[in-house]
GUKE-465717 format. One record per atom (N, C-alpha, C, CB): atom name; residue number from 1; x, y, z; residue in one letter. Coordinates in nm, 4 decimals. Glycine has a CB too. Example, Ala and Ser with C-alpha at 12.3 -4.5 7.8 and 13.67 -1.06 7.14 Angstrom:
BEGIN
   name   resi          x          y          z   resn
      N      1     1.3190    -0.5690     0.7800      A
     CA      1     1.2300    -0.4500     0.7800      A
      C      1     1.3200    -0.3300     0.7800      A
     CB      1     1.1308    -0.4473     0.9046      A
      N      2     1.2850    -0.2250     0.7080      S
     CA      2     1.3670    -0.1060     0.7140      S
      C      2     1.2900     0.0030     0.7870      S
     CB      2     1.4084    -0.0598     0.5725      S
//
This chain:
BEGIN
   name   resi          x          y          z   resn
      N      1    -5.9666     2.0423   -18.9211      X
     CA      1    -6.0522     1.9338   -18.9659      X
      C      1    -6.0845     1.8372   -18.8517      X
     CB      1    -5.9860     1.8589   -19.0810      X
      N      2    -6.0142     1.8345   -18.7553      X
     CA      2    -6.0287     1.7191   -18.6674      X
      C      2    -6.0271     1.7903   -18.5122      X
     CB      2    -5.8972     1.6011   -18.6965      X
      N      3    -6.0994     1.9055   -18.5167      X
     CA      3    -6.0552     1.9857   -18.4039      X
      C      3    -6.2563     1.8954   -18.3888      X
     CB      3    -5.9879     2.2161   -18.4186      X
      N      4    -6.3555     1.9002   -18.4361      X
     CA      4    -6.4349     1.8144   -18.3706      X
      C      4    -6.4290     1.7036   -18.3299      X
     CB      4    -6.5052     1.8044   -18.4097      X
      N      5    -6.3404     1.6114   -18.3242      X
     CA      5    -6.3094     1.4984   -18.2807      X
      C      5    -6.2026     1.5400   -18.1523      X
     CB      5    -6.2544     1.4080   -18.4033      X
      N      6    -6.1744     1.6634   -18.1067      X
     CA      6    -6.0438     1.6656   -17.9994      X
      C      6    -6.1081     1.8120   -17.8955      X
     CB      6    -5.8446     1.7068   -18.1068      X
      N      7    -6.0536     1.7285   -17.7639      X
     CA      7    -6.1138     1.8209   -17.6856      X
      C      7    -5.9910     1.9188   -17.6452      X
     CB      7    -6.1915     1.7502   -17.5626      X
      N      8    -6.0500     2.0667   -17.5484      X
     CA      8    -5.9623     2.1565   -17.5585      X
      C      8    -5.8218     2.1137   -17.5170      X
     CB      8    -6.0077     2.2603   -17.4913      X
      N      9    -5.8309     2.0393   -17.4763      X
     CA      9    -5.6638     2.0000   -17.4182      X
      C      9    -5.5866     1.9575   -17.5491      X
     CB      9    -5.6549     1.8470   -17.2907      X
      N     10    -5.6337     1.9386   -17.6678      X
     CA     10    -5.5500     1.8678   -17.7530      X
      C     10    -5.6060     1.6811   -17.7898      X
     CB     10    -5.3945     1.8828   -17.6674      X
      N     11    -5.6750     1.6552   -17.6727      X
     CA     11    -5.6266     1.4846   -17.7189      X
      C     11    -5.7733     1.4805   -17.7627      X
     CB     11    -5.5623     1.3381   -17.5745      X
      N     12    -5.8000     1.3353   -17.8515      X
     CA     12    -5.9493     1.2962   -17.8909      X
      C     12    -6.0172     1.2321   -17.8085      X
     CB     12    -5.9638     1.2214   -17.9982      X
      N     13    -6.1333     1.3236   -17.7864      X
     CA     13    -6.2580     1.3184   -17.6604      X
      C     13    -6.2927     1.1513   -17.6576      X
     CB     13    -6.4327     1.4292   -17.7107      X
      N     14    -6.3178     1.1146   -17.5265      X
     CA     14    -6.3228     1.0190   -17.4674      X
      C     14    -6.4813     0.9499   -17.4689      X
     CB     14    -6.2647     1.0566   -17.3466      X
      N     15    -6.5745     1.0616   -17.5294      X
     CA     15    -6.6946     1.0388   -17.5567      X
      C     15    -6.6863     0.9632   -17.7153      X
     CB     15    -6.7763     1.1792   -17.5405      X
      N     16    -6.6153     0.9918   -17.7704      X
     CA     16    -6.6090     0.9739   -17.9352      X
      C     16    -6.5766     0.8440   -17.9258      X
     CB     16    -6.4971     1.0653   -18.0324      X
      N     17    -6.5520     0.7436   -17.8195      X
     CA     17    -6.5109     0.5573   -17.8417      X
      C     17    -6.6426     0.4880   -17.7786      X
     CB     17    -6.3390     0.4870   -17.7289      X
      N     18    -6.7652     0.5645   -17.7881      X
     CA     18    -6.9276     0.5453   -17.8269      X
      C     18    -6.9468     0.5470   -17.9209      X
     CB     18    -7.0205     0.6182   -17.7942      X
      N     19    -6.9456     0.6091   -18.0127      X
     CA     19    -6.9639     0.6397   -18.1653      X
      C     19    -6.8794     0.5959   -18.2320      X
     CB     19    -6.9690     0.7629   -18.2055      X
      N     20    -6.9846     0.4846   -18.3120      X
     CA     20    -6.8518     0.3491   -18.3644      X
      C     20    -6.8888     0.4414   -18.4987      X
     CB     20    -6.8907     0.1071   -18.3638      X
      N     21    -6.9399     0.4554   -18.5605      X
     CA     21    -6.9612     0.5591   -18.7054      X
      C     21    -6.8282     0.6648   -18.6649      X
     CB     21    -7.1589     0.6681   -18.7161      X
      N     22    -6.8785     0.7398   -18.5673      X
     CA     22    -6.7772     0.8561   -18.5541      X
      C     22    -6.6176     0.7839   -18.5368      X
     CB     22    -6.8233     0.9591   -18.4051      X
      N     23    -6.6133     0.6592   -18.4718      X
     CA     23    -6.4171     0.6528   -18.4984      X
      C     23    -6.4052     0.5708   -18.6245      X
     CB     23    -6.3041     0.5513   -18.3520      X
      N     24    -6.4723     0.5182   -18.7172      X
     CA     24    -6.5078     0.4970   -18.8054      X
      C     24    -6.4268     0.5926   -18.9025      X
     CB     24    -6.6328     0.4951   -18.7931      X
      N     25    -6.4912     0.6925   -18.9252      X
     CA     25    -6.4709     0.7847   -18.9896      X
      C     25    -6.3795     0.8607   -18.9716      X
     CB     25    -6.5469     0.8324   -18.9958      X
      N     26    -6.3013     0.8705   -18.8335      X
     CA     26    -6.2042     0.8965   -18.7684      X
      C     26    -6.1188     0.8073   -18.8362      X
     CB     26    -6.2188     0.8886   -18.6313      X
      N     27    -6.1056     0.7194   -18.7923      X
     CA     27    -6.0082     0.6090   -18.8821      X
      C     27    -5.9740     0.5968   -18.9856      X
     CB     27    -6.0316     0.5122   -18.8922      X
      N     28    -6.0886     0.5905   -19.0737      X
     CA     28    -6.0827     0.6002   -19.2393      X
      C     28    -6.0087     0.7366   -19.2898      X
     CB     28    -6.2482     0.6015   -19.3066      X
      N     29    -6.0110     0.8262   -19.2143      X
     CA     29    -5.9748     0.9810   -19.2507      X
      C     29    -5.8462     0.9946   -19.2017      X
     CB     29    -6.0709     1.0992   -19.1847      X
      N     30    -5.7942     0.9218   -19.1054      X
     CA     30    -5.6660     0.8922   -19.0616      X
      C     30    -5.5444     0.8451   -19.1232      X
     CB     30    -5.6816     0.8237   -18.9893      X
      N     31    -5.6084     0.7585   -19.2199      X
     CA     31    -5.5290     0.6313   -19.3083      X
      C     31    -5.4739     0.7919   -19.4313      X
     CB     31    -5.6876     0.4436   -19.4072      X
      N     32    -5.5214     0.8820   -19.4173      X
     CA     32    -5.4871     0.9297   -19.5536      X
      C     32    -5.3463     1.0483   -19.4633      X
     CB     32    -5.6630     1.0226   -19.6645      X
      N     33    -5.2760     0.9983   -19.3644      X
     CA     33    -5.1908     1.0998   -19.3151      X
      C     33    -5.0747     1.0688   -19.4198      X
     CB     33    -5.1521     1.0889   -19.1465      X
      N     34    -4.9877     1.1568   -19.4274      X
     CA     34    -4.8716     1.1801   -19.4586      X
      C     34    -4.7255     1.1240   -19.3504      X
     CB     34    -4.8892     1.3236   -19.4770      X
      N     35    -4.6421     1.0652   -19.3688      X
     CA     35    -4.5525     1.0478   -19.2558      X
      C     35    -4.4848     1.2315   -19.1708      X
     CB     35    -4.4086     0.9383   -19.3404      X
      N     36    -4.5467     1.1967   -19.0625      X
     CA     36    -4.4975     1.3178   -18.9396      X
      C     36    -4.6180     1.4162   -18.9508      X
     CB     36    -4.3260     1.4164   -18.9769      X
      N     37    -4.7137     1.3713   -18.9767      X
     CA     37    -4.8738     1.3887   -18.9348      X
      C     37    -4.9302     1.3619   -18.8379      X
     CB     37    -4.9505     1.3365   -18.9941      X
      N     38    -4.8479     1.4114   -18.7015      X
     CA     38    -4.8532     1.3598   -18.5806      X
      C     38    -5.0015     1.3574   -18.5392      X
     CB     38    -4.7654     1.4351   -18.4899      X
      N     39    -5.0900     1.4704   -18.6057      X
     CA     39    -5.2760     1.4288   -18.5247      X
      C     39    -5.3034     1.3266   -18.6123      X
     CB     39    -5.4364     1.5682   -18.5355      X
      N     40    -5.2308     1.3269   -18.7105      X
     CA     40    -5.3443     1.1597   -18.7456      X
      C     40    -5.2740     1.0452   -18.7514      X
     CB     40    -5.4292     1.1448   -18.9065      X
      N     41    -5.1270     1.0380   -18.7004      X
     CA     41    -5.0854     0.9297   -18.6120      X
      C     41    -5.2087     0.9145   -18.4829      X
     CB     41    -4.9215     0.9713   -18.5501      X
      N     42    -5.1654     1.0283   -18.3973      X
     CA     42    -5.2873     0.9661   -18.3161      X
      C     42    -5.3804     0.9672   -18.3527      X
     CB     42    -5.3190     1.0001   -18.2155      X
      N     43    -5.4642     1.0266   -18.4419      X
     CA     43    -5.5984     0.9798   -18.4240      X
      C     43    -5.5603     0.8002   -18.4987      X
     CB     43    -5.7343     1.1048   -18.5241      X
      N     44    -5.5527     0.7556   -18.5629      X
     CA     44    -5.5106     0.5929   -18.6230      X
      C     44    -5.5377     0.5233   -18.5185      X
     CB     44    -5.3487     0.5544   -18.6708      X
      N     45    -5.4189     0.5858   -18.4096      X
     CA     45    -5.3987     0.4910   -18.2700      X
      C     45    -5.5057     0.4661   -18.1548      X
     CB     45    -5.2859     0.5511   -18.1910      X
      N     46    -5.5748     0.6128   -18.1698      X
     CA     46    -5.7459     0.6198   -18.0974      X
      C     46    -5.8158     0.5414   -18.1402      X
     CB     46    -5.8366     0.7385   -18.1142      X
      N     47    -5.8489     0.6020   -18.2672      X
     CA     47    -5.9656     0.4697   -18.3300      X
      C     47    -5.9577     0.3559   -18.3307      X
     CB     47    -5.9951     0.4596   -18.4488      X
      N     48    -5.8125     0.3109   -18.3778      X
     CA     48    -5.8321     0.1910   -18.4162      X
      C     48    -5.8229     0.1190   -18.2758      X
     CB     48    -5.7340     0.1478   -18.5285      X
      N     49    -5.7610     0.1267   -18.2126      X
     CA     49    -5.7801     0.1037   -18.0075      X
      C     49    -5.9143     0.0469   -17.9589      X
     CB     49    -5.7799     0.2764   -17.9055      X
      N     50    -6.0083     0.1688   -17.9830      X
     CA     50    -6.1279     0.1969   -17.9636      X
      C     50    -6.2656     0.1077   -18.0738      X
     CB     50    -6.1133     0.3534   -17.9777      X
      N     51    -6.1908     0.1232   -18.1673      X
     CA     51    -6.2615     0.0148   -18.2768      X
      C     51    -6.2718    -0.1346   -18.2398      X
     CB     51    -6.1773     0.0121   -18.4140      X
      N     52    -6.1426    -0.1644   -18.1885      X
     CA     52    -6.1568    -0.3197   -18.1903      X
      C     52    -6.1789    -0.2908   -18.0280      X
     CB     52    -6.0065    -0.4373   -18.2567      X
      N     53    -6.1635    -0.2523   -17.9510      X
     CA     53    -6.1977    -0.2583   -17.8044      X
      C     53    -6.3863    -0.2877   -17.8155      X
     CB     53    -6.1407    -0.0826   -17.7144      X
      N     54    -6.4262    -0.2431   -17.9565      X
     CA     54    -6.5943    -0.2574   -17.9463      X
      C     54    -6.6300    -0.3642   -18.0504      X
     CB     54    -6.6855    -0.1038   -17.9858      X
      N     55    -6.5668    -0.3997   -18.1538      X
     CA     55    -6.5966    -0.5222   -18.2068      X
      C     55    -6.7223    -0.6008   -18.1863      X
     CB     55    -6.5066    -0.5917   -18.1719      X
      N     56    -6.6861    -0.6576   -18.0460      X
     CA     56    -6.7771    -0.7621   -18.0046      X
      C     56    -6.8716    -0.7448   -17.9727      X
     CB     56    -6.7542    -0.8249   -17.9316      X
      N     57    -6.8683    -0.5932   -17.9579      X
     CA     57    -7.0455    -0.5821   -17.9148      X
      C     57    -7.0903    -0.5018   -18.0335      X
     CB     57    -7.0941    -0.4855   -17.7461      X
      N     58    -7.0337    -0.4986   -18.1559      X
     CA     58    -7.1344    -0.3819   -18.2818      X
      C     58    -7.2332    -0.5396   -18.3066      X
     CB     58    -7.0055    -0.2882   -18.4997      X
      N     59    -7.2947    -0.4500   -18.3747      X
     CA     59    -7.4213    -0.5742   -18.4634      X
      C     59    -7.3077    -0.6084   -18.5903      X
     CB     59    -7.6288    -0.4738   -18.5525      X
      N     60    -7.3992    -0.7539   -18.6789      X
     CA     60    -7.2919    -0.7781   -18.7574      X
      C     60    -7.2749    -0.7189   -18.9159      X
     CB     60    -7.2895    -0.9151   -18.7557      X
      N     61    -7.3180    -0.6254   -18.9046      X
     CA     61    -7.3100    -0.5514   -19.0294      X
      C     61    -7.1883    -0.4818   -18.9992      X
     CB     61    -7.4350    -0.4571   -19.0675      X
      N     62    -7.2406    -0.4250   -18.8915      X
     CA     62    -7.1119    -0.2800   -18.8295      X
      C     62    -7.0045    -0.3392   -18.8146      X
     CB     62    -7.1307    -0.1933   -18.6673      X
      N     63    -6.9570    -0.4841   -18.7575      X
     CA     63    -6.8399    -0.5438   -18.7199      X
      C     63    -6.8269    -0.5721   -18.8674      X
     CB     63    -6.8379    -0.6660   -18.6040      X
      N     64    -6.8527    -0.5839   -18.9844      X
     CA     64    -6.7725    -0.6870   -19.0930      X
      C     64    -6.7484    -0.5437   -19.1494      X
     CB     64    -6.8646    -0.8340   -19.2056      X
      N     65    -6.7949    -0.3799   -19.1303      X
     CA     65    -6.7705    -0.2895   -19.1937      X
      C     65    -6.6368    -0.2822   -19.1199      X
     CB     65    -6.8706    -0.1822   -19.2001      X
      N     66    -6.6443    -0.2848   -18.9769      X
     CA     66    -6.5115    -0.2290   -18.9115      X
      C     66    -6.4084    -0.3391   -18.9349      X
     CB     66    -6.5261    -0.1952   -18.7431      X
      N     67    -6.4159    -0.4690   -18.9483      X
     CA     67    -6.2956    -0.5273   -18.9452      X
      C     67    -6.2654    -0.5281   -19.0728      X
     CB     67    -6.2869    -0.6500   -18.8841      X
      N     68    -6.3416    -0.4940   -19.1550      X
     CA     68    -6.3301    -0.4724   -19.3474      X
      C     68    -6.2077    -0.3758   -19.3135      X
     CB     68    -6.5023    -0.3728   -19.4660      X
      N     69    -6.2408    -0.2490   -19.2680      X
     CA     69    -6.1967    -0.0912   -19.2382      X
      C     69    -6.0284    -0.1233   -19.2367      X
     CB     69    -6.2696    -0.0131   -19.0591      X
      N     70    -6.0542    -0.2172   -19.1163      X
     CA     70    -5.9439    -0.2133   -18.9967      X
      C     70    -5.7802    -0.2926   -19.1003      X
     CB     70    -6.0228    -0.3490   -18.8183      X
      N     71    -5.8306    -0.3918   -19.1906      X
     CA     71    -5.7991    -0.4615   -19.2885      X
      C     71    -5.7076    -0.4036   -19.3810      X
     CB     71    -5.9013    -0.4971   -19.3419      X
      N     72    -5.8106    -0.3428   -19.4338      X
     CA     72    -5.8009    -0.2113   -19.5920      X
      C     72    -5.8502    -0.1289   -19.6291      X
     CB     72    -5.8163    -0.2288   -19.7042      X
      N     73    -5.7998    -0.0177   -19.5208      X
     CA     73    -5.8632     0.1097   -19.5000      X
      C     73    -5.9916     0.1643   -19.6751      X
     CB     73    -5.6933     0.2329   -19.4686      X
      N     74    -6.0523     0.2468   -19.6462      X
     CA     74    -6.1662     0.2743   -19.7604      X
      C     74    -6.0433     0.2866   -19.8747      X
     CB     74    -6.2873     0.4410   -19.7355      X
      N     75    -5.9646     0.4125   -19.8910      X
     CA     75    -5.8545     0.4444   -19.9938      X
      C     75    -5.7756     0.3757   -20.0852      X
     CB     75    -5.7766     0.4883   -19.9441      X
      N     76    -5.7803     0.2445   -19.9789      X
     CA     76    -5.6948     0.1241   -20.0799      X
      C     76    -5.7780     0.0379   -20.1349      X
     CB     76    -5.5890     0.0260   -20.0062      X
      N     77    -5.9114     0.0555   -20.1314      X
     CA     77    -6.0111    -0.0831   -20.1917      X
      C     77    -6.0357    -0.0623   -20.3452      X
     CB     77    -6.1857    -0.0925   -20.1110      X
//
């Protein structure tokens, strides 16, 4: 499921913390790991890194979606 978000080496591509939708969705899809779900420990730790590392520059729709996100993931609302 998350082998499009990860390049051949294993880790999540370095192009994907451009695409605030794509860690977005990364993130949101993350929140639903199980404990010792080690790819979506990291992916959590990517996105959400990468999420607020861009904050300040989304427009303000995209920032009140991501800090909504970042808050209370989609699953728990």
């Amino acid at each position: 499921l998350f082998s499009r978000f990860r390049e051949q080496s294993g880790r999540f591509s370095e192009n994907l913390r451009e695409d605030v939708r794509g860690l977005l969705s990364l993130y949101e899809a993350s929140q639903l790991a199980c404990e010792g779900e080690t790819v979506l420990e990291e992916a959590t730790a990517f996105s959400s890194e990468h999420l607020r590392a861009r904050i300040s520059r989304m427009d303000q729709r995209m920032s009140r979606q991501v800090r909504r996100a970042l808050q209370v993931p989609l699953h728990r609302r």
